[in-house]
PASEBA-1860 file (N, C-alpha, C; in nm, 3 decimals):
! residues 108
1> XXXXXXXX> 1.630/1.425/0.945/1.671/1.558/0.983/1.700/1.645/0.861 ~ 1.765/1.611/0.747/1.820/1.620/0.631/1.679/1.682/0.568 ~ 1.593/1.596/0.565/1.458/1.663/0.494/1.406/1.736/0.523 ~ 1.396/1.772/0.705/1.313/1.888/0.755/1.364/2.006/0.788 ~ 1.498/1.999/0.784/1.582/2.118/0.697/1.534/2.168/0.567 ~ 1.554/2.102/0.511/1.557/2.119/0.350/1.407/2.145/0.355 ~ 1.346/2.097/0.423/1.147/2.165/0.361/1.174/2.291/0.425 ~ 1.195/2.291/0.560/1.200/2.405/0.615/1.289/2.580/0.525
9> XXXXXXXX> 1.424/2.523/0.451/1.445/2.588/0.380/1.414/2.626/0.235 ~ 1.335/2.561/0.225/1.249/2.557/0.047/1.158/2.656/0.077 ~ 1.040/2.599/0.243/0.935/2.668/0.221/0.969/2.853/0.248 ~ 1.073/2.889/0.334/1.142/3.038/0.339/1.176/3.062/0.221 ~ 1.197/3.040/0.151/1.294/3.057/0.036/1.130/3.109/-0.095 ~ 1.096/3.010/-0.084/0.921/3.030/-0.134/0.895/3.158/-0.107 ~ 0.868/3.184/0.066/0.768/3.268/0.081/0.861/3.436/0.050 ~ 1.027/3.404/0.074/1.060/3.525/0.059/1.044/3.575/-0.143
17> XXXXXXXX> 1.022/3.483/-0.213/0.975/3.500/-0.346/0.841/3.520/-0.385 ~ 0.728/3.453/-0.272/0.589/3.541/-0.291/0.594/3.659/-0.217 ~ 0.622/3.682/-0.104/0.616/3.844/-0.059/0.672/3.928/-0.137 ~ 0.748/3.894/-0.251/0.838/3.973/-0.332/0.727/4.047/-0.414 ~ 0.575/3.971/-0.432/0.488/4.017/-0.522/0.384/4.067/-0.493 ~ 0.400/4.105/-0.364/0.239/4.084/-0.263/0.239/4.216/-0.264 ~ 0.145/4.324/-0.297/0.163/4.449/-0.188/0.203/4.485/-0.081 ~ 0.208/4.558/-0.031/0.188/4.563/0.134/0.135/4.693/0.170
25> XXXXXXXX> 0.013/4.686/0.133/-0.111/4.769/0.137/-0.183/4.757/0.253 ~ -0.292/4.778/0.273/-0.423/4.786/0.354/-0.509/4.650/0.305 ~ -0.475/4.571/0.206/-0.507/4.446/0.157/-0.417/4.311/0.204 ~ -0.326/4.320/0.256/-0.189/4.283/0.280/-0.244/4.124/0.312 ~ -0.299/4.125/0.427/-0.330/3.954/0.503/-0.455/3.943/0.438 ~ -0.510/3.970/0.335/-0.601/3.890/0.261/-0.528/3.849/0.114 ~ -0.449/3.966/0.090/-0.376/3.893/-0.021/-0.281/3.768/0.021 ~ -0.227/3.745/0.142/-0.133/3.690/0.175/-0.247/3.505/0.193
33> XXXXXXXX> -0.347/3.543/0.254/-0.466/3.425/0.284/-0.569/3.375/0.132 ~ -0.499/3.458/0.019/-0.589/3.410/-0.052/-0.495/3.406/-0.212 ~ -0.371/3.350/-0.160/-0.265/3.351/-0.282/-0.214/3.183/-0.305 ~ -0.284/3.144/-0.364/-0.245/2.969/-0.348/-0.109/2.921/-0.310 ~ 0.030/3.009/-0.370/0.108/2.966/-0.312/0.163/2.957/-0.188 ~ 0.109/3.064/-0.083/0.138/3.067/0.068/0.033/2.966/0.104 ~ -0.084/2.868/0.043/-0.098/2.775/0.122/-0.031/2.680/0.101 ~ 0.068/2.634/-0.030/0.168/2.559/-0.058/0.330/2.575/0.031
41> XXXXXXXX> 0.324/2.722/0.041/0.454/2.712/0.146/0.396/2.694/0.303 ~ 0.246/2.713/0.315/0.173/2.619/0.482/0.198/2.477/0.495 ~ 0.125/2.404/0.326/0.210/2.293/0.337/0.299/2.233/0.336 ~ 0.403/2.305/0.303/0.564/2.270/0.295/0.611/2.258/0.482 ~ 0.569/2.385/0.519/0.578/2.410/0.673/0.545/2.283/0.733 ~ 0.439/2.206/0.748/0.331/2.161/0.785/0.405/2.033/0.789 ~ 0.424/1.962/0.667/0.513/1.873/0.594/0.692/1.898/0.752 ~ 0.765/2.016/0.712/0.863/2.017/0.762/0.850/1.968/0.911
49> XXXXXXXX> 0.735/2.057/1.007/0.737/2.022/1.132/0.687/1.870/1.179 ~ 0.618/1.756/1.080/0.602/1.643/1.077/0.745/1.626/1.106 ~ 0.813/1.614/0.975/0.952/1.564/0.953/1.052/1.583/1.078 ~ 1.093/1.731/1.103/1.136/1.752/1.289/1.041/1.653/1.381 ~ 0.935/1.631/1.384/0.901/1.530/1.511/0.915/1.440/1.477 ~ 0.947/1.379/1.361/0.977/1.228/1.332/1.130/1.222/1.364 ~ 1.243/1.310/1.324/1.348/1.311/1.383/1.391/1.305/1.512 ~ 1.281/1.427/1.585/1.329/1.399/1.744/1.274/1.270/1.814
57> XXXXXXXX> 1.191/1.228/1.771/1.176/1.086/1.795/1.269/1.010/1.830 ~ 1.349/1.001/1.737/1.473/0.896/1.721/1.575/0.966/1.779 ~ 1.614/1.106/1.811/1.729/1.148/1.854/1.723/1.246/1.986 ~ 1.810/1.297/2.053/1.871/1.397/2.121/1.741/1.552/2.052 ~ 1.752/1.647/2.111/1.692/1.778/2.075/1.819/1.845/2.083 ~ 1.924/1.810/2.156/2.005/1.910/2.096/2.112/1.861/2.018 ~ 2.088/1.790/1.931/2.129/1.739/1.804/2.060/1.798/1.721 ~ 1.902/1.754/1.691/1.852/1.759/1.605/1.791/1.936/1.543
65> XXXXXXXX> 1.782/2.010/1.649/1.707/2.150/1.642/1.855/2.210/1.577 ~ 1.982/2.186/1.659/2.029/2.308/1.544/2.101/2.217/1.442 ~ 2.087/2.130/1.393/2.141/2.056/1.297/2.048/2.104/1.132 ~ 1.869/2.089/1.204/1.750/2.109/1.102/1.807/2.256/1.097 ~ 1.815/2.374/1.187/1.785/2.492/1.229/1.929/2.582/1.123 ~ 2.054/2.506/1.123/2.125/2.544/1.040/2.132/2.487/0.903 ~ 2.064/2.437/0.864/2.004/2.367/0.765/1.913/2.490/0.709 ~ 1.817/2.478/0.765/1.698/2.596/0.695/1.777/2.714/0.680
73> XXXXXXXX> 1.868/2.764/0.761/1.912/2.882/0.724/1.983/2.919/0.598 ~ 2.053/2.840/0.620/2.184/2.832/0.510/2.110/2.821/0.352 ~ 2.040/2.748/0.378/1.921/2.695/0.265/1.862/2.818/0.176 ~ 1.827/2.883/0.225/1.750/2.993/0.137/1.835/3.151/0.106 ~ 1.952/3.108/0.160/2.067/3.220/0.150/2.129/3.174/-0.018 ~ 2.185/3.037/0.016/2.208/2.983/-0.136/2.088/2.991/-0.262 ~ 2.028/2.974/-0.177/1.888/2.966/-0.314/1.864/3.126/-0.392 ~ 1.882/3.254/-0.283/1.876/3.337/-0.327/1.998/3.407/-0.413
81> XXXXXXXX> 2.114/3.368/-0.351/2.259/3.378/-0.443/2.244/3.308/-0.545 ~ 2.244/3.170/-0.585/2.225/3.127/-0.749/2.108/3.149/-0.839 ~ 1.975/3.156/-0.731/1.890/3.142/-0.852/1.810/3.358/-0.847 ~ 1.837/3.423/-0.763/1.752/3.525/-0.706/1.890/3.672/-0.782 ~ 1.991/3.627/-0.753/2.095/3.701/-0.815/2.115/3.767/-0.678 ~ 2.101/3.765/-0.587/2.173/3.813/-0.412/2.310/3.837/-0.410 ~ 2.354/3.966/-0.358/2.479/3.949/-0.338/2.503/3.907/-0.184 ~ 2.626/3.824/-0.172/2.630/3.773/-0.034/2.770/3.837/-0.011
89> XXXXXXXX> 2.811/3.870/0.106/2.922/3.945/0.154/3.034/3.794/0.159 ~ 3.169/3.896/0.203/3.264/3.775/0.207/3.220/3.700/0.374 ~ 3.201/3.804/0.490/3.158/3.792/0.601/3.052/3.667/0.611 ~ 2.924/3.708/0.511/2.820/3.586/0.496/2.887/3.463/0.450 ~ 2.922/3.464/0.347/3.021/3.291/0.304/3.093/3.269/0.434 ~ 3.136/3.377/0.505/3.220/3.295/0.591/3.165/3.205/0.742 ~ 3.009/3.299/0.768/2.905/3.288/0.828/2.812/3.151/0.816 ~ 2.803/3.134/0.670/2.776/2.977/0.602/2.868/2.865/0.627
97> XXXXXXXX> 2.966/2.889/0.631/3.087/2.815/0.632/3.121/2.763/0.735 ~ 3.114/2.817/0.873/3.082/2.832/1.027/2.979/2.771/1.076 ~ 2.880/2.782/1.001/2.762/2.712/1.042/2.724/2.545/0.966 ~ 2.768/2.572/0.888/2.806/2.389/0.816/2.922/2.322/0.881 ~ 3.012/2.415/0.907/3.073/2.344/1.000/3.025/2.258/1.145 ~ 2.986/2.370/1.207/2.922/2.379/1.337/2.816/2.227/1.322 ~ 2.735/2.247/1.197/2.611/2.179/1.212/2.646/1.981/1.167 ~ 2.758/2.002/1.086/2.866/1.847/1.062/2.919/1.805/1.182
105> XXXX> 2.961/1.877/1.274/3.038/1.838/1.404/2.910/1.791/1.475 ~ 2.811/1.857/1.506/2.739/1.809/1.571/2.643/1.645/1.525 ~ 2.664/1.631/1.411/2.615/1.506/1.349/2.729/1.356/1.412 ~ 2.815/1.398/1.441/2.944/1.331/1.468/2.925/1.246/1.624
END
């Protein structure tokens, strides 16, 4: 579950750093279909939704969807605060905080 979070939040985290470079012209979905790294964040995707069906396999769905689901989120919020320079509100930390919570209880 742990991993298909974490792909799931790598590969957002990716794509919100290639759209950062993309136009968004009248070229838009050919630049987007012909930029090697959005087929690397397809395979990250691709990779993640393996990983979710190998989890629900073994578990509950409503364990596992918002356990992965607050996982990916949280994931690319941090990534953009340390490495992107994001400012995050006190509201958002507290929003993160709520939801790691939320998503630990439910592991329990």
């Amino acid at each position: 579950m742990l991993a298909a979070g974490f792909m799931m939040g790598l590969a957002a985290y990716a794509m919100k750093v290639v759209l950062g470079y993309i136009a968004m012209d009248s070229y838009f979905i050919l630049s987007v279909i012909t930029t090697p790294e959005m087929w690397m964040i397809g395979i990250m995707s691709a990779l993640a939704f393996l990983l979710m069906q190998r989890a629900l396999h073994g578990t509950h769905v409503s364990v596992v969807s918002p356990m992965i689901g607050g996982i990916a989120i949280i994931l690319p919020v941090l990534m953009a605060f340390f490495w992107l320079g994001e400012a995050v509100s006190i509201i958002k930390w507290v929003g993160i905080i709520l939801v790691l919570l939320g998503t630990a209880g439910l592991g329990k």
